[in-house]
N, C-alpha and C positions, 0 to 999 in steps of 0.2 A: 434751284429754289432754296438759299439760305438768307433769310434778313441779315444774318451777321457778314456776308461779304460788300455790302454795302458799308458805305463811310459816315461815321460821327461824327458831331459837332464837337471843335475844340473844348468848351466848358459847359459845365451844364450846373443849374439853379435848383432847390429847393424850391415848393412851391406850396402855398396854402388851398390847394382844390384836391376835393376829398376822395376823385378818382381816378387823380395824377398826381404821383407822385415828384417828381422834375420833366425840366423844361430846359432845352436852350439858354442858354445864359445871357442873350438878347432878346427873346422872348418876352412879352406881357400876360399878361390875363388881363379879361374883363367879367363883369358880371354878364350874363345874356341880354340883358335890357339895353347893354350901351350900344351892342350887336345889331338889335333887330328889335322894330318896331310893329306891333300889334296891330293888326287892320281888319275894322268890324264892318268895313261897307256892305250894305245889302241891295240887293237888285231891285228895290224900290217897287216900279210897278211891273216888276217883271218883265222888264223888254227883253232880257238878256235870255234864251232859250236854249243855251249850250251847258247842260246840266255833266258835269264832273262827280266821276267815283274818285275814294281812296283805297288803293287795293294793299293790302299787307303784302312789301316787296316788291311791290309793281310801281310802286307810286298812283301820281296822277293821272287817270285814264278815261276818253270819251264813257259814259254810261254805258251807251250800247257795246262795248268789249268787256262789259265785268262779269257777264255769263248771268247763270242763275244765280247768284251769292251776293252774301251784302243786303244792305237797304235797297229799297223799291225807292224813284224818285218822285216825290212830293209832287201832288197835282198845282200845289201856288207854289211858284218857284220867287215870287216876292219875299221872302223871307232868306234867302239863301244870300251867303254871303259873296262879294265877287273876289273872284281869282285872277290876276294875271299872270303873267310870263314871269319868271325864275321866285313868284314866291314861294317860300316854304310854307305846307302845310300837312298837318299832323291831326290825328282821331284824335284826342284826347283819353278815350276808350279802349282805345287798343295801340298805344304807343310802343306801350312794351315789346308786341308782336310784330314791329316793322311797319306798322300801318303810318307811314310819314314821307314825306319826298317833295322834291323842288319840280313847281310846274313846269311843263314846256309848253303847257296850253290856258289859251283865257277863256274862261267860260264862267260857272257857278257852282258851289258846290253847296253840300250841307252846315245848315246852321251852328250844328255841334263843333265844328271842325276850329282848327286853328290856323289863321293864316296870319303869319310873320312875315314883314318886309327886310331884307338885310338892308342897314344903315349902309354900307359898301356893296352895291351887287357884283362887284366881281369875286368877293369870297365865298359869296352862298356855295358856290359846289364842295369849297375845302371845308364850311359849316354846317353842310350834307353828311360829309364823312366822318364830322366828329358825333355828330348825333348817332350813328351808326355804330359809334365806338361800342364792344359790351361792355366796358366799365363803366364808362357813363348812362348806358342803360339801365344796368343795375342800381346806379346810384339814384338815378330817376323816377325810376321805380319806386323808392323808399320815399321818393315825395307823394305818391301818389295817395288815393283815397278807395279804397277798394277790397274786397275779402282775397281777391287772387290776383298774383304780384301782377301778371301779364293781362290782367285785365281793368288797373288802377286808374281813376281821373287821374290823369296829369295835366292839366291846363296851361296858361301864359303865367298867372298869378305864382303856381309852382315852380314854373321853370326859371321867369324871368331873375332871379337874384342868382340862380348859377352861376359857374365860371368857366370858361372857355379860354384855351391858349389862344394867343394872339401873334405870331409871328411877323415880320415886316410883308405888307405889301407885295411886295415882289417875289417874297417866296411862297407867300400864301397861293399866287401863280401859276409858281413852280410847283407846289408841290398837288394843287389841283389837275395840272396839265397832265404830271408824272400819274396819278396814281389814275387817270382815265386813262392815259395808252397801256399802262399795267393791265386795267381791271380787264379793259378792251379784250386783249389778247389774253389773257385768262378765261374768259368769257365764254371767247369763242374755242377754246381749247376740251371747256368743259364742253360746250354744244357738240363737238365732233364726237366725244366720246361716249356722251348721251345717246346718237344718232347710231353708233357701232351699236350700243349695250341694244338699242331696237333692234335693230337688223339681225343680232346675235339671233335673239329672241325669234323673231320671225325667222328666221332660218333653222333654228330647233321644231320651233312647230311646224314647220311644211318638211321634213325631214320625216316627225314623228308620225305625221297624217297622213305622207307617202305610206309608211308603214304599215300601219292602222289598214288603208284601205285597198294597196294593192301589192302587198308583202311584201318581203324581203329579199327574193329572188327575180332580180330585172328580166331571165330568162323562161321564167314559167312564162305558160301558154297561157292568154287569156281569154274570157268569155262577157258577154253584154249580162251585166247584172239584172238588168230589167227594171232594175228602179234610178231615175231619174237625177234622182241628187248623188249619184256614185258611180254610175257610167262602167265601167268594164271592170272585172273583180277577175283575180287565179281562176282559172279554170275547173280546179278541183275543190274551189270553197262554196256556199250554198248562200242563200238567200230565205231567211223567214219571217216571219211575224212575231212581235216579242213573245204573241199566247203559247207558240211554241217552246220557249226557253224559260219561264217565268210564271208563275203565280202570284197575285197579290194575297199578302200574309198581313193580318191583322191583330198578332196577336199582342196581349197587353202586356207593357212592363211591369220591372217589380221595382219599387224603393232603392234598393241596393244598386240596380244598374246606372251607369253614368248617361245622363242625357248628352245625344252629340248634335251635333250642328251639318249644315251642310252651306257651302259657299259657292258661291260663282265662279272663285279662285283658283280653289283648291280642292273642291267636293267635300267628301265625309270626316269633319276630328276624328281624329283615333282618342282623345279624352273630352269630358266634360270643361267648356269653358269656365275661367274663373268670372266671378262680377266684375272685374275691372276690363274683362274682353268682353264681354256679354250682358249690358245692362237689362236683359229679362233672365238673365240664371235665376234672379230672387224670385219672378214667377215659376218656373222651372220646380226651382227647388218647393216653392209652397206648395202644387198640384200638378201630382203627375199620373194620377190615375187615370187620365185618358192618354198617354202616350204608348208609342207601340217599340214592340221588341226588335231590335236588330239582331242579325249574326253573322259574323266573318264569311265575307263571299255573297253577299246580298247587294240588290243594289237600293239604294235610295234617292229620293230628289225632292227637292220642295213642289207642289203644285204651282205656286206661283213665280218660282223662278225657274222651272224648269228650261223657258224658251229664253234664259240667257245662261246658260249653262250649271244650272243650279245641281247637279247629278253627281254621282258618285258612286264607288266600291265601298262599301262597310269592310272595316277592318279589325273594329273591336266587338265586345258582346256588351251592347247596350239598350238604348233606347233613344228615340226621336219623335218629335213633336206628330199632335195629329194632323196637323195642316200636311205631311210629310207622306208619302207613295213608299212604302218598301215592297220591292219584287223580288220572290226568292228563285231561284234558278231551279227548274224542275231536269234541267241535262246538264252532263258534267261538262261545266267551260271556266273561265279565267274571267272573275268577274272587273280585275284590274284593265285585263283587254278592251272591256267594253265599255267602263268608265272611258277609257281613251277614244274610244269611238262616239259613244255618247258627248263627247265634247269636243266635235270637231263640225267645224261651222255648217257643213250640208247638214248634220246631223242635228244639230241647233233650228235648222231651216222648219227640218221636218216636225221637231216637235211644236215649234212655234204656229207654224202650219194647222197643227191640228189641235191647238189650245184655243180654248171655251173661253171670250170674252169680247165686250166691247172697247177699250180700251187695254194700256201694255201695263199698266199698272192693276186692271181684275181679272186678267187673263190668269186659265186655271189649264192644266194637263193631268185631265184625269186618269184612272187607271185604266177605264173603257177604251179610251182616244190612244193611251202609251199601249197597251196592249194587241193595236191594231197597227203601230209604224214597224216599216220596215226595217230589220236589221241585216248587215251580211256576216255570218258564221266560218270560220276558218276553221282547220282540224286544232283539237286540244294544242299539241306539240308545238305549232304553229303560232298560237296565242302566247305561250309560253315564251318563245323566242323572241315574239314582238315585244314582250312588256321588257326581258334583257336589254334587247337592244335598246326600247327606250331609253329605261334607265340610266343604260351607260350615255346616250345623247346627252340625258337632263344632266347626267355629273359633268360630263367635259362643256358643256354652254355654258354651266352654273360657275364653274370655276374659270371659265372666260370672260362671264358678266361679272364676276367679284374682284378680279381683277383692276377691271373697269370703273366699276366703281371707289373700289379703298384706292385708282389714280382720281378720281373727282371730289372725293373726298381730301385729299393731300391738298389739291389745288385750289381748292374755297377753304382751306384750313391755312395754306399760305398766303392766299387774297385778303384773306380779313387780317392776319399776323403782318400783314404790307403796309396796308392801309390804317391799322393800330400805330406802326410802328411811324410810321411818316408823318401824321396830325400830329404826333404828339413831340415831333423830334426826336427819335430815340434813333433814324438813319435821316443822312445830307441828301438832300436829294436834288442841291441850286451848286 
């Protein structure tokens, strides 16, 4: 993966476009208007029923594949403009951010949108690439109308006196052909390692949730736990109700403690989020006279996320919101152990199970309902050894998915350095 083993062109030109510097020394430029032409058709009386998203990096996509996100489509779709096959079209809105691509589908899209006809449609895909360039993003950008850079109008009126290299015909071809069997295999190179970095992942977690729930000793004898969602437990570990391990603690913070958070992710901060992690720190910070006290070895969880794994170990001495359950542990255990338990899919079952709500979004797990799920208890020593062992899992998976990733990272760092380097001629590629 070096651009530089590839081959240059004999001479190379000075060029007046402000974000290229040289060109090929057969090479033109033109302005973008002499490129591609502007097309306002609208769908008239609406016959046309095949409504089109534009997805940032995805391109042009049927509606129903854009998920929840984005614009909702327009009940009068007479207003929208039409789209055919290889135009180019771009949000004006969010250009900056990827939001542009050459259709493969004919349908309609949004009025806002821009659709450009290439004057040549066989170069649209190498005038795909150049759009995609970051230098000419950047520079695009600076035409735009907007308080933030990645979120500037940039319309046809902005674009169209740009400049665009122009290579001959035939290599325009070439070098669309080359840079789609590149990106192709690229592509798919990152997909496989995507697909590992998963597997990684799920194979840490069913490693760690063996652990978690049926020790660490494939040898011990074991026995029917009695509860449903965990099926046979070591024979020498027990089975309770959380009232037996736990007390809810109410009591209140003071000023001085740092308020922490609890995630789905990750469970409990050990600090106080900044405002730029946490756009409610500034309520946080304004009233906190209803928040309650934590302390290392506690556990806490949101009510309302608790049935998607909102729970956690406290690890500092702080404070957390009142929407928030802390349970202090009235026997001596490893509240790290139980964090891991508590977030482990049967375990997620049961609390969701027993969360107060008619929908998943007012569903509540209050301290009454948590106080009554079933936990399974291993000896002290035991818990000890699990969260070890954990641990060492999470480091060697962790440094196996980073791997992974700074190779995905190299590989979309060389794809776009490929495809920079080939629109603009800086490698031969005919």
């Amino acid at each position: 993966m070096n651009i530089a083993a590839y081959p240059k062109y004999d001479s190379y030109q000075d060029v007046k476009i402000s974000w290229c510097e040289e060109l090929p020394s057969h090479w033109t430029t033109q302005p973008i208007r002499n490129l591609f032409t502007e097309s306002r058709r609208k769908n008239g009386a609406g016959k046309n029923k095949d409504y089109l998203s534009l997805m940032a990096n995805r391109g042009i996509i049927p509606y129903s594949e854009k998920g929840d996100v984005g614009n909702k489509m327009p009940a009068d779709l007479s207003g929208c403009k039409l789209v055919d096959v290889d135009d180019f079209v771009l949000n004006s809105m969010n250009f900056g951010i990827g939001s542009f691509g050459v259709s493969s589908l004919k349908g309609v899209c949004s009025s806002v949108y821009v659709i450009l006809k290439a004057n040549n449609p066989a170069s649209i895909r190498y005038y795909e690439r150049i759009f995609q360039h970051p230098q000419f993003q950047t520079f695009s950008q600076s035409l735009g109308n907007g308080i933030l850079a990645h979120r500037c109008a940039i319309g046809w009126d902005e674009l169209k006196n740009s400049h665009f290299p122009v290579p001959p015909v035939e290599e325009i071809q070439a070098i669309a052909a080359f840079l789609d069997g590149k990106c192709t295999t690229i592509d798919e190179a990152v997909r496989i390692k995507e697909e590992q970095i998963r597997l990684l992942a799920e194979r840490r977690q069913i490693l760690i949730q063996q652990a978690v729930i049926r020790g660490l000793n494939p040898d011990a004898p074991m026995k029917d736990s009695g509860i449903d969602w965990i099926g046979q437990i070591p024979a020498h570990w027990v089975a309770r109700r959380n009232f037996a391990l736990f007390r809810e603690t109410k009591n209140a913070g003071n000023a001085g403690l740092p308020v922490l958070s609890v995630s789905i992710h990750s469970g409990v901060s050990k600090e106080e989020l900044s405002e730029e992690e946490n756009i409610r720190s500034i309520i946080k910070i304004e009233d906190r006279s209803s928040y309650k006290e934590v302390l290392p070895g506690d556990i806490a969880y949101n009510m309302m996320r608790a049935w998607q794994g909102g729970i956690g170990a406290v690890h500092t001495h702080g404070m957390v919101s009142p929407a928030y359950v802390v349970a202090r542990p009235i026997v001596d255990l490893v509240a790290d152990y139980f964090e891991l338990l508590y977030r482990t899919p049967a375990f997620i079952r049961q609390m969701d199970a027993s969360s107060k709500g008619i929908t998943d979004f007012r569903k509540r797990l209050y301290w009454d309902d948590f106080r009554d799920c079933l936990t399974i208890v291993p000896p002290k020593a035991e818990q000890e050894e699990i969260i070890r062992y954990s641990s060492d899992i999470s480091a060697k998976f962790h440094h196996a998915i980073s791997l992974k990733e700074s190779q995905i990272t190299a590989l979309r760092e060389y794809k776009t350095s490929l495809i920079n380097a080939a629109v603009t001629g800086k490698i031969k590629v005919l």
